[in-house]
C-alpha positions as CSV (number, residue, x, y, z in Angstrom):
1,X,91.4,98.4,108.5
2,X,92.3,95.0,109.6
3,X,95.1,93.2,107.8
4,X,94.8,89.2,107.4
5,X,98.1,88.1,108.4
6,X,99.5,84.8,106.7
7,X,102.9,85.4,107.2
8,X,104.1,81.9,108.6
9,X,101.9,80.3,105.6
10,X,104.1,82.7,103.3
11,X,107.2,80.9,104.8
12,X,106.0,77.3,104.9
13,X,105.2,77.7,101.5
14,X,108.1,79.5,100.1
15,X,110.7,77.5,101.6
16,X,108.8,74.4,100.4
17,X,107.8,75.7,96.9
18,X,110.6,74.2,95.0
19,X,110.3,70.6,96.2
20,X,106.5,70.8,97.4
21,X,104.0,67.2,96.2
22,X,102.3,69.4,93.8
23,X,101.2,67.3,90.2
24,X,101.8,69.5,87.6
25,X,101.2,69.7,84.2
26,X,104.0,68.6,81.9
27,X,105.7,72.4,81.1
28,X,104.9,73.7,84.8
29,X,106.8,73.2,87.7
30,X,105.3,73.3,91.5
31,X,105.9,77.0,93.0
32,X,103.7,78.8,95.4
33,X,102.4,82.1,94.8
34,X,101.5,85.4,97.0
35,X,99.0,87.7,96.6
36,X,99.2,90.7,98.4
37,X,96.3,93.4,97.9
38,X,97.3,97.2,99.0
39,X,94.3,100.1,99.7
40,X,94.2,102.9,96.9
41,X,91.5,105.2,98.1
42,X,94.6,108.0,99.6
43,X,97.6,107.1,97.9
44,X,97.1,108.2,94.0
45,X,98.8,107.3,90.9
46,X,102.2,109.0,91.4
47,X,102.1,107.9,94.7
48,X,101.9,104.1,94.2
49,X,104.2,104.0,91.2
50,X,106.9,105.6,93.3
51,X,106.3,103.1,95.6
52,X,106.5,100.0,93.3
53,X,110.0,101.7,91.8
54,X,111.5,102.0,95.4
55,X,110.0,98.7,97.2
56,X,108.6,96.1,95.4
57,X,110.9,96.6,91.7
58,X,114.1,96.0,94.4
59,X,112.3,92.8,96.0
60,X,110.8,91.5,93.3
61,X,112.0,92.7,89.2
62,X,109.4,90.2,87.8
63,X,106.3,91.1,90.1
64,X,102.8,91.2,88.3
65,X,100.8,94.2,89.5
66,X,96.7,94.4,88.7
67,X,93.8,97.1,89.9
68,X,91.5,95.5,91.8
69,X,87.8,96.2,93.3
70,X,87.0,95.0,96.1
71,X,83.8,95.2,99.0
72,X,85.2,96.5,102.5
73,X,82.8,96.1,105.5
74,X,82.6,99.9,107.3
75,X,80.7,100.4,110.3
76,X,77.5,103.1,109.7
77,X,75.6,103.8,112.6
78,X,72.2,103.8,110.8
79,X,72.8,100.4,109.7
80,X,74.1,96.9,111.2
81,X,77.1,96.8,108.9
82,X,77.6,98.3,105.2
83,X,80.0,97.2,102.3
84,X,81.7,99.8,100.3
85,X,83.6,99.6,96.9
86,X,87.2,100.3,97.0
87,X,90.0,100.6,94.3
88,X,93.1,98.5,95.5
89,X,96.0,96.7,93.4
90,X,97.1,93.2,93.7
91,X,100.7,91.9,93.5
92,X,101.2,88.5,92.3
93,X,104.8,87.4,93.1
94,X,106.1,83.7,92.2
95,X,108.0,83.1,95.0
96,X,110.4,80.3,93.6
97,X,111.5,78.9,96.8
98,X,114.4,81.2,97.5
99,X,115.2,80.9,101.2
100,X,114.7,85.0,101.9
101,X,111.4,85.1,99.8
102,X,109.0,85.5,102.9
103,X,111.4,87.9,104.2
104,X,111.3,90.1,101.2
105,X,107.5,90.1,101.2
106,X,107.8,91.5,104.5
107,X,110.0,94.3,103.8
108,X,107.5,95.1,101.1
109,X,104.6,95.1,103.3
110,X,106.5,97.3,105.9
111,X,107.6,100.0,103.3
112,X,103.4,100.3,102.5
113,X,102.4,100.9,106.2
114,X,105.7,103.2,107.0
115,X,105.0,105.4,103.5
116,X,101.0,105.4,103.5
117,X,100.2,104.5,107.0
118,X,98.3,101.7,106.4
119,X,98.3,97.8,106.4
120,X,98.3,96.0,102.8
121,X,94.6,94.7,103.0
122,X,94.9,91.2,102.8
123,X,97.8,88.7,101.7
124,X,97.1,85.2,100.4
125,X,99.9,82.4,99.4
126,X,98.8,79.6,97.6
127,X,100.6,76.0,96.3
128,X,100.5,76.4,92.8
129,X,102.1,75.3,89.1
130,X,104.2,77.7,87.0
131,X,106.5,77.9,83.8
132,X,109.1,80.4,83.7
């Protein structure tokens, strides 16, 4: 499993996120938002939600969590390259511009390979608009 690593995008955008040239809509206010997508197929149910209670809840109360499908390439032997379905989450944080946000994304992401022994999958951050 390779990870996609964004990690000084996360921080360029988070620091920035409160005063970032973003045009939003009248109610929304710029923000930039993380996406990071974590590998189901060992953990189980129990599993994962003792992990959200002991990492992500103490990073980030407000986190949106989703179930996700996604295509992972794995090698096969008999054929050039295959795709396979796997379950994963997605966690959506709006980071607000708080000056440790990156950091505490990080500490999240740490906590996943230490208890499960594997990288999150992929982690996007993105310049977007948001109403609280």
């Amino acid at each position: 499993m390779r990870c996609v690593i964004l990690g000084g995008a996360v921080a360029a955008i988070a620091g920035s996120a409160v005063a970032a040239p973003v045009a939003c809509p009248a109610g929304l206010k710029p923000a930039a938002i993380a996406e990071v997508f974590f590998r189901q197929d060992q953990i189980g149910a129990a599993g994962w939600r003792k992990f959200v209670g002991a990492e992500v809840k103490p990073q980030f109360p407000a986190e949106l969590i989703a179930d996700v499908y996604g295509p992972v390439r794995k090698a096969d032997p008999a054929k050039k390259d295959m795709f396979q379905r796997e379950d994963a989450k997605a966690l959506f944080v709006v980071l607000t511009g708080a000056p440790d946000a990156a950091r505490r994304l990080d500490v999240v992401r740490a906590a996943y390979r230490k208890r499960f022994h594997e990288n999150p999958e992929l982690l996007v951050a993105q310049q977007a608009c948001a109403a609280f």
